[in-house]
Backbone as a ProteinNet text record, in pm:
[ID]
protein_1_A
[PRIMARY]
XXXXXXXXXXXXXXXXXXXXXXXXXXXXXXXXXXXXXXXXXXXXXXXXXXXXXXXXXXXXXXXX
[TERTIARY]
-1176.5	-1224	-1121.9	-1054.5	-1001.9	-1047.2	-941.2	-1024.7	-1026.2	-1138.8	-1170.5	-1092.1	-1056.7	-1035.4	-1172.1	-1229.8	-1361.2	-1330.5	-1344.8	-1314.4	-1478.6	-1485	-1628.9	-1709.2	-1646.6	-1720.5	-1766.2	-1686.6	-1744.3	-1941.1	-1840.4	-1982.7	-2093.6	-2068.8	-2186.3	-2224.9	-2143.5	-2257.9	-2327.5	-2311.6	-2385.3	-2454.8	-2499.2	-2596.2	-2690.5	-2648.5	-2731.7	-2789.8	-2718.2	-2782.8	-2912.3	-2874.3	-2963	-3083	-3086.8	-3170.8	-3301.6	-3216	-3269.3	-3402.5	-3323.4	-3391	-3501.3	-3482	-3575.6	-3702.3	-3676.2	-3775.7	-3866.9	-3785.1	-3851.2	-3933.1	-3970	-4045.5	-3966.4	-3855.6	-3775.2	-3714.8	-3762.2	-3774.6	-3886	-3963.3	-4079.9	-4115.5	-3998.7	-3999	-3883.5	-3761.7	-3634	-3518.6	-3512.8	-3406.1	-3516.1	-3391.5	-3415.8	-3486.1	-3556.3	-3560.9	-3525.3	-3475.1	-3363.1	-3369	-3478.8	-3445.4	-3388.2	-3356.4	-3305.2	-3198.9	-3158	-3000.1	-2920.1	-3017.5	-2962.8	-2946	-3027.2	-2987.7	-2866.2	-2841	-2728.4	-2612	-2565.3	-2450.1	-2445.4	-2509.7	-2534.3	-2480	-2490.2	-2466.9	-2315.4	-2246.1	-2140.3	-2028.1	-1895.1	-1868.5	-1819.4	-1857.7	-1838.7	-1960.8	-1884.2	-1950.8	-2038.3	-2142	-2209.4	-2167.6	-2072.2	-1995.3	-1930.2	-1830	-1743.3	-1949.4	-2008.9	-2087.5	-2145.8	-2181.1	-2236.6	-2128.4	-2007.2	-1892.6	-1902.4	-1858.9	-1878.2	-2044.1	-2138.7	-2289.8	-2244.8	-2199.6	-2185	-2043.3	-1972.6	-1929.6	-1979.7	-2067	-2107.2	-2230.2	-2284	-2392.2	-2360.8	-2209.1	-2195.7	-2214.7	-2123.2	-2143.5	-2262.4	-2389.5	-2479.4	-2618.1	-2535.9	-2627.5	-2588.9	-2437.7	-2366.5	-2437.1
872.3	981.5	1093.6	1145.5	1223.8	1374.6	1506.1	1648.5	1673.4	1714.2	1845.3	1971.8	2023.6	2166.6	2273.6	2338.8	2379.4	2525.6	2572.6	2716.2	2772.9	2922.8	2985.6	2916.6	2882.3	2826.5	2686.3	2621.9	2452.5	2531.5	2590	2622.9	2676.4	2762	2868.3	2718.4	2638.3	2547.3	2424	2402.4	2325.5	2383.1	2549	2609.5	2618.1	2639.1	2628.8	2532.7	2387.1	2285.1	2266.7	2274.6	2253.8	2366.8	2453.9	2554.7	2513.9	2428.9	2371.4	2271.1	2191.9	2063.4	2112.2	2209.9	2274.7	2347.2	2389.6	2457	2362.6	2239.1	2112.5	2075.8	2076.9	2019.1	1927.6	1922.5	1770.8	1841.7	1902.7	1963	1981.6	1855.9	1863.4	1920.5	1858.9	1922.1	2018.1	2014.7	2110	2020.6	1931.7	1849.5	1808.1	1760	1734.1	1557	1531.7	1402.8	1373.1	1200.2	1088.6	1142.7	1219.9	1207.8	1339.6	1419.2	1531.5	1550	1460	1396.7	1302.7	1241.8	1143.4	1230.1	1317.8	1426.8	1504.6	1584.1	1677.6	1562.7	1448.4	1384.1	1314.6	1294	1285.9	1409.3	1523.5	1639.4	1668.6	1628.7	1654.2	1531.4	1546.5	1447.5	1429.5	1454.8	1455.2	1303.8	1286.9	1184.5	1252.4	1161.5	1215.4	1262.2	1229.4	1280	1365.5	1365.6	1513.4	1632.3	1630.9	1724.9	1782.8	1659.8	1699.2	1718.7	1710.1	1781.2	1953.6	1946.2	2093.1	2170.2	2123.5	2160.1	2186.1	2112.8	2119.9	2247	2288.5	2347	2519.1	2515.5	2622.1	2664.9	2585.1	2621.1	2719.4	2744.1	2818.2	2964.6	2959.1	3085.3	3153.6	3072.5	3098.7	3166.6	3075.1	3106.5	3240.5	3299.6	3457.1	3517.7
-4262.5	-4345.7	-4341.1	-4458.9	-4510.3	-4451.2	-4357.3	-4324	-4500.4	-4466.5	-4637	-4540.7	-4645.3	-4662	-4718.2	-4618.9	-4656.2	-4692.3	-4849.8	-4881	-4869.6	-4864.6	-4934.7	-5031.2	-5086.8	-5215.8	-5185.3	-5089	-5081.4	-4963.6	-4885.5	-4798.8	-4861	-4968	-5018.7	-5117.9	-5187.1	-5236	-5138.1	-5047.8	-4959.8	-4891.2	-4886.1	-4835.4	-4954.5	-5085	-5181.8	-5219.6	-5178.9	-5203.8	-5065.6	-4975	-4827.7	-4878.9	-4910.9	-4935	-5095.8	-5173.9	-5269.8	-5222.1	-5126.9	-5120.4	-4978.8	-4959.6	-4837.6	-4969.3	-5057.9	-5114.7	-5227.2	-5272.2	-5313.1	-5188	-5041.1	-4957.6	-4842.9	-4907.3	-4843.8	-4685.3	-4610	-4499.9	-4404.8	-4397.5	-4323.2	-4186.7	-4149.3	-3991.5	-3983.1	-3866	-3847.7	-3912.7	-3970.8	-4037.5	-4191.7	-4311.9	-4399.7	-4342.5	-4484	-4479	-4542.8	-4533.9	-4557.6	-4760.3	-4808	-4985	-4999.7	-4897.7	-4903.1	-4898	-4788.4	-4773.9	-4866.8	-4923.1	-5039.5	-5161.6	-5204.4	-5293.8	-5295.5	-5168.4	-5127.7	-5174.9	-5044.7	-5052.1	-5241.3	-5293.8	-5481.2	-5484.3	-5442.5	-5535.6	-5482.4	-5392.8	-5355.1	-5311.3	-5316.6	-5298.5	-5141.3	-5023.5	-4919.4	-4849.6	-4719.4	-4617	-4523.2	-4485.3	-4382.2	-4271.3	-4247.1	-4114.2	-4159.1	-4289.7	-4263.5	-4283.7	-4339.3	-4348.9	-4247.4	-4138.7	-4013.6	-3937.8	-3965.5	-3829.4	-3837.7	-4006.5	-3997.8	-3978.4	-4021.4	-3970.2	-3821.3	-3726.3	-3584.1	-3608.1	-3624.1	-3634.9	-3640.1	-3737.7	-3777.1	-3693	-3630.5	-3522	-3422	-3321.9	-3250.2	-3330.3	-3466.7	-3515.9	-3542.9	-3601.5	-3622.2	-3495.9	-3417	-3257.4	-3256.1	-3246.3	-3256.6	-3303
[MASK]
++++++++++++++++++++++++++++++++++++++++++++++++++++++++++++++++

């Protein structure tokens, strides 16, 4: 798998998308479920892993 280069704009739309599919329901518990995830990665062209490296990424900041 190819690093992305992640600008503002790749992040602010994969928060908009995660935020989408959280207000459709597809967030039952503290993680999406599996049609929430199948939606997002459809809406973007990234892998599950580059998405969740940077998700793990962005957690320390967010804990800040």
């Amino acid at each position: 798998v190819d690093s992305m280069q992640w600008t503002p704009e790749h992040l602010t739309l994969v928060c908009e998308l995660f935020a989408e599919q959280v207000e459709k329901g597809n967030r039952p518990n503290t993680h999406l479920n599996i049609v929430g995830y199948i939606e997002v990665f459809d809406s973007i062209e990234l892998s599950r892993t580059q998405l969740k490296n940077k998700w793990d990424k962005l957690k320390p900041e967010f804990v800040a």
